[in-house]
C-alpha positions in Angstrom: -32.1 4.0 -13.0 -33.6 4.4 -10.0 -33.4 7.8 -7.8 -32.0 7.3 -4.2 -34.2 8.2 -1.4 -32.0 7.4 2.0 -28.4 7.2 3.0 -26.8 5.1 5.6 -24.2 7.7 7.4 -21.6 5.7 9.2 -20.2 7.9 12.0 -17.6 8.4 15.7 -19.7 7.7 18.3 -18.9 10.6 20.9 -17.1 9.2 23.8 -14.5 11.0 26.4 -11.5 8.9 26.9 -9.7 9.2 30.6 -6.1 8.5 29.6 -5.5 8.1 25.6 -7.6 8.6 22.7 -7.1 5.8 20.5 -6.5 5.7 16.2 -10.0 7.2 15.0 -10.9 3.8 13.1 -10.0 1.9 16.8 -13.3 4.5 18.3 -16.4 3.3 18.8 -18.5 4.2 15.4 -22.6 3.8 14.4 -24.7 3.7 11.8 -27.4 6.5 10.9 -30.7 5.8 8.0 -31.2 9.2 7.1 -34.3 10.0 5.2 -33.2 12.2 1.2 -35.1 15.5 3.3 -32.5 14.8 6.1 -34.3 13.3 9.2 -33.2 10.2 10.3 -35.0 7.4 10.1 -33.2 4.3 12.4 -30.1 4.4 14.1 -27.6 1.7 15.6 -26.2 0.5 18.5 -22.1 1.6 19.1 -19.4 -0.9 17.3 -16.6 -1.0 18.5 -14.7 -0.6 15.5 -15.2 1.3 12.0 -14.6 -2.0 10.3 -17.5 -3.9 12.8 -19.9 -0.9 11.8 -19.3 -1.6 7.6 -19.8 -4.9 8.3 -23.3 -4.0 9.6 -24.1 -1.4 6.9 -23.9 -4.4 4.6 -26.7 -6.0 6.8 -28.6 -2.8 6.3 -28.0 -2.7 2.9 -29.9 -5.9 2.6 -32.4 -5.6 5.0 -33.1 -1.7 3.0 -32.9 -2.5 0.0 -36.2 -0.8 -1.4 -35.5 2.3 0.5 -31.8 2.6 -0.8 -31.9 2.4 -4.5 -28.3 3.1 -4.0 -25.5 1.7 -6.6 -23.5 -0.4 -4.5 -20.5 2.2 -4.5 -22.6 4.5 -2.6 -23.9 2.2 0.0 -22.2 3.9 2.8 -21.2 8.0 3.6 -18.7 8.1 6.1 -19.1 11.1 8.0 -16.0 12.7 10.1 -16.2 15.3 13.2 
């Protein structure tokens, strides 16, 4: 069993809405590599969807693989402001 090292962090991006603030999965989200002492590492562009942004964790999941000795359960922490 290998010990993790890193953590992909999916988050809301921070954006002001003029008239309506939509559904929090509808808001633009991104994706954070945070290091196991806490700095991070990479971050994303802004999807514009919280589904769009798992789909890319994936992709980093694969393209990470040897710095996220992660089981696959834990692939992604969804973090909420």
């Amino acid at each position: 069993m290998s010990k993790r090292t890193a953590r992909i962090e999916l988050a809301p991006a921070d954006v002001l809405y003029a008239f309506s603030t939509p559904k929090p999965s509808a808001r633009p989200h991104f994706l954070r590599l945070v290091a196991a002492n806490g700095e991070t590492l990479a971050h994303s562009e802004n999807y514009s969807t919280r589904a769009n942004a798992r789909r890319a964790s994936l992709a980093w999941v694969a393209a990470f693989r040897d710095v996220l000795a992660a089981p696959a359960t834990e692939r992604v922490n969804e973090v909420t402001r």
